[in-house]
C-alpha positions as CSV (number, residue, x, y, z in Angstrom):
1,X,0.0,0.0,0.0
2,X,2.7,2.5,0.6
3,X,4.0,1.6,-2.5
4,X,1.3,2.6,-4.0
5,X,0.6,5.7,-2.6
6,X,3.8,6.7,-3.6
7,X,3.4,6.1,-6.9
8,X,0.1,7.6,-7.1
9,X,1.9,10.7,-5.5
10,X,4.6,10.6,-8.2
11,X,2.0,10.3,-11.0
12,X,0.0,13.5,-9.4
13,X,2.8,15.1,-9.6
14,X,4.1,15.0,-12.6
15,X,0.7,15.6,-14.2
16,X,0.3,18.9,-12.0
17,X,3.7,19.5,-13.6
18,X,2.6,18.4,-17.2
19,X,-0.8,20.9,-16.8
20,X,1.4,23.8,-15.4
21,X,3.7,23.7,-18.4
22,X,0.7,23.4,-20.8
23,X,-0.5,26.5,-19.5
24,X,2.7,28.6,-19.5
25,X,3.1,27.8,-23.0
26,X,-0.8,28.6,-23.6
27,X,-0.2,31.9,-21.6
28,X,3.8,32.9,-23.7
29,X,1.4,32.0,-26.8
30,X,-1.5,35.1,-25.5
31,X,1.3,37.3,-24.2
32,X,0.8,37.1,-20.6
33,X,4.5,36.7,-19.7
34,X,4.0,36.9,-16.7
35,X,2.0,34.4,-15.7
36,X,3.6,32.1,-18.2
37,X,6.8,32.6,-16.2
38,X,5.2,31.9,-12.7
39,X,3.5,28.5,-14.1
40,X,6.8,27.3,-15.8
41,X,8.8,28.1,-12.8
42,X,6.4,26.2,-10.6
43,X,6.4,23.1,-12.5
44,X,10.4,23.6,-12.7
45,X,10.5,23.4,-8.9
46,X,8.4,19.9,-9.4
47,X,11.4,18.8,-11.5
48,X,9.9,18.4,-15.1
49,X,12.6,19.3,-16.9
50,X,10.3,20.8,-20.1
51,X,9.9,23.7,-17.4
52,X,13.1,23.7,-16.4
53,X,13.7,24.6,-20.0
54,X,11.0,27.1,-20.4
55,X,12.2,28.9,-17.4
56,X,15.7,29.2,-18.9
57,X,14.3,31.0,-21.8
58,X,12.6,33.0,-19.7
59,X,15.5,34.0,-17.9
60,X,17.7,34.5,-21.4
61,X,15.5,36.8,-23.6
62,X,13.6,38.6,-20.3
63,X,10.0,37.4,-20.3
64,X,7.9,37.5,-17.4
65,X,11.1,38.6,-15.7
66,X,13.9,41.3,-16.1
67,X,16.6,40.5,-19.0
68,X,20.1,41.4,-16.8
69,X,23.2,39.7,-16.4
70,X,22.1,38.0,-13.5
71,X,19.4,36.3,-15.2
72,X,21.8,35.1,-18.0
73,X,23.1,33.1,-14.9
74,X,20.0,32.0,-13.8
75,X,18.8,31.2,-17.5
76,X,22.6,28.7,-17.2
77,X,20.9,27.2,-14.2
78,X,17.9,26.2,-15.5
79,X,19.3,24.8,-18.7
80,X,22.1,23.1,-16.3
81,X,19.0,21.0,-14.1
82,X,17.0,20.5,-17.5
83,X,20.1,19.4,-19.3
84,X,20.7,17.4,-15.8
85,X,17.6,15.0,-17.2
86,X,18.5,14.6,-20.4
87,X,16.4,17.2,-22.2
88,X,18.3,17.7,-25.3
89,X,17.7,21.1,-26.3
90,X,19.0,22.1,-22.9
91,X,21.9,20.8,-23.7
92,X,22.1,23.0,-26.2
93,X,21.7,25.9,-24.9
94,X,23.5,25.1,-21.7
95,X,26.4,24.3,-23.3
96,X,26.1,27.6,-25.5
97,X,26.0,29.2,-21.9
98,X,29.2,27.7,-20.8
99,X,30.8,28.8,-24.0
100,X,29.8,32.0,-24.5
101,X,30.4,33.4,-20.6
102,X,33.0,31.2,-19.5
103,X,36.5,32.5,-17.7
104,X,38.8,31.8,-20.6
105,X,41.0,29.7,-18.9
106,X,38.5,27.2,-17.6
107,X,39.2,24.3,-19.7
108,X,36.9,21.6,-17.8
109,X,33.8,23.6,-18.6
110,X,35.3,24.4,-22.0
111,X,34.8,20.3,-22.6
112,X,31.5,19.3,-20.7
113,X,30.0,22.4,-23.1
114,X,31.4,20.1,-26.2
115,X,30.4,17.2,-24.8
116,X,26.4,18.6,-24.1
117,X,26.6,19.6,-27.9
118,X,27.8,16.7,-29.0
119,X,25.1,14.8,-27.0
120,X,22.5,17.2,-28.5
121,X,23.6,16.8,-32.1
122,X,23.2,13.0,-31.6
123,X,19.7,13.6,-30.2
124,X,19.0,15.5,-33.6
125,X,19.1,19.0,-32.4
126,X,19.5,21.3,-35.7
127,X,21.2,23.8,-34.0
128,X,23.6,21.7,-32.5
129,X,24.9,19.8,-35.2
130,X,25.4,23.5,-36.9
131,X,27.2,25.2,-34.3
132,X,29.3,22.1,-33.7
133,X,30.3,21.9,-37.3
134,X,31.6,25.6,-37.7
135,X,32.9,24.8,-34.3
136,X,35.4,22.1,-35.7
137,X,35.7,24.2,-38.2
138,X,37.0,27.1,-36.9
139,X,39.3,26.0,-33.5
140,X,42.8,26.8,-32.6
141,X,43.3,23.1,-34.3
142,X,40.8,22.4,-36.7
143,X,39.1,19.1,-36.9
144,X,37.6,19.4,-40.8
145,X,36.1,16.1,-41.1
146,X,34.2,16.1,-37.7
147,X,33.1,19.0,-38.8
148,X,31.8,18.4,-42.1
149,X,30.2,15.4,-40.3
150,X,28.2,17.9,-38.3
151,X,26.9,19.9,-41.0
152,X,25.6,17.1,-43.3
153,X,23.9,16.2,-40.9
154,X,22.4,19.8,-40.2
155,X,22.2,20.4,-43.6
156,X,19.7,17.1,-43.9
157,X,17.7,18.4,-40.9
158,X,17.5,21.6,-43.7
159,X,19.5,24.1,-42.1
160,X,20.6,26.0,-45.4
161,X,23.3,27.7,-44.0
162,X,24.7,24.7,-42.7
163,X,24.3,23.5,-46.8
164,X,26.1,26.8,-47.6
165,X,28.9,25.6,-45.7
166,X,29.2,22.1,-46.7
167,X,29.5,23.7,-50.1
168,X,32.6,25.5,-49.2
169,X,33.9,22.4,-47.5
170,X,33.9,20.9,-50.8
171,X,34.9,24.0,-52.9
172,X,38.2,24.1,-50.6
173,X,38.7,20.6,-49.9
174,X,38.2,20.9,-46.1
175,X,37.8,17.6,-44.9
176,X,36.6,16.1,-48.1
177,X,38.6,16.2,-51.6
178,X,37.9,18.8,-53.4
179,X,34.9,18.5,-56.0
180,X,33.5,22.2,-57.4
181,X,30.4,20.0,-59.1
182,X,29.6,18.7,-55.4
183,X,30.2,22.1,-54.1
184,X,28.1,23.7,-56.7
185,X,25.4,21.2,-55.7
186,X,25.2,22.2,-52.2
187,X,25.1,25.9,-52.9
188,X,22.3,25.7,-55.2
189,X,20.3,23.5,-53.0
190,X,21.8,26.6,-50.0
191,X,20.5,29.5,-52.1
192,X,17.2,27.9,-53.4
193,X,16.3,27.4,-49.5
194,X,16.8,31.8,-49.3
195,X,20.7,31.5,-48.4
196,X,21.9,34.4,-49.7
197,X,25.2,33.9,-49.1
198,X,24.9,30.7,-51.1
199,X,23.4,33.3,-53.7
200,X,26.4,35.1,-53.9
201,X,28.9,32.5,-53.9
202,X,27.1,31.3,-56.8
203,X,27.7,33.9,-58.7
């Protein structure tokens, strides 16, 4: 019986959690910031991690709540606890957090933040495999082929910039022989998606 009850007080309360996350969203969706924040945040203190989320964007781009520096930490806090449970687009961002307002020398954070992209790129997350790709891309030591890994697979998940750049990979021969048919290819499938930097490399 006390087994029972306790699940039965699990299951209540991760369907108050479920409802109160419903209802931010439905409240974001009408503009009522405000309130959307407050239901999120309460269902974030349950523990469901979709709220956890939610509150982190709150935090980052200042609805329902002031947009300071101090909420850029606490927007890293709930991303951390969401990420914490596996929600992949926490990940993300999290590890975009860790990146972007870091202490330069702090290499250990500098790898879990790869690590939670790398995670969320696996889990199919766009935006992950994208910024990972230019990431490789781009470092003190580039790694060309993990990179070009990441944004094929961005590219298929039809991220057209991530196309435009997979189309320079193969203009340059970064990571992949070189192959100005392939690159064209990529490019024209860039520019026809609106890239306009695909546009112009056309040209």
């Amino acid at each position: 019986l006390e087994e029972a009850a306790f699940q039965l007080q699990q299951i209540f309360r991760i369907d108050i959690s479920i409802a109160l996350n419903i209802l931010g969203i439905e409240s974001m969706r009408a503009g009522q910031f405000g309130i959307a924040y407050t239901c999120f945040k309460l269902a974030a203190d349950r523990g469901y991690s979709k709220a956890q989320f939610n509150v982190g964007l709150c935090y980052e781009h200042g609805r329902g709540t002031e947009k300071d520096l101090e909420k850029v930490s606490m927007a890293s806090f709930y991303y951390c606890r969401a990420a914490s449970s596996c929600h992949a687009m926490a990940q993300y961002r999290y590890a975009r957090c860790l990146l972007h307002h870091r202490p330069a020398n702090e290499w250990d954070r500098h790898q879990k933040a790869v690590t939670l992209l790398e995670r969320a790129a696996v889990a199919g997350i766009t935006e992950a495999q994208a910024y990972l790709g230019v990431f490789y891309m781009r470092g003190l030591q580039p790694k060309e082929q993990r990179g070009l890994k990441y944004l094929l697979l961005a590219a298929k998940n039809g991220d057209a910039q991530s196309r435009y750049h997979v189309g320079i990979c193969y203009e340059k021969g970064l990571g992949v022989q070189q192959n100005l048919a392939e690159a064209m290819r990529h490019y024209w499938q860039s520019a026809a998606a609106g890239n306009r930097n695909a546009q112009e490399r056309l040209r």
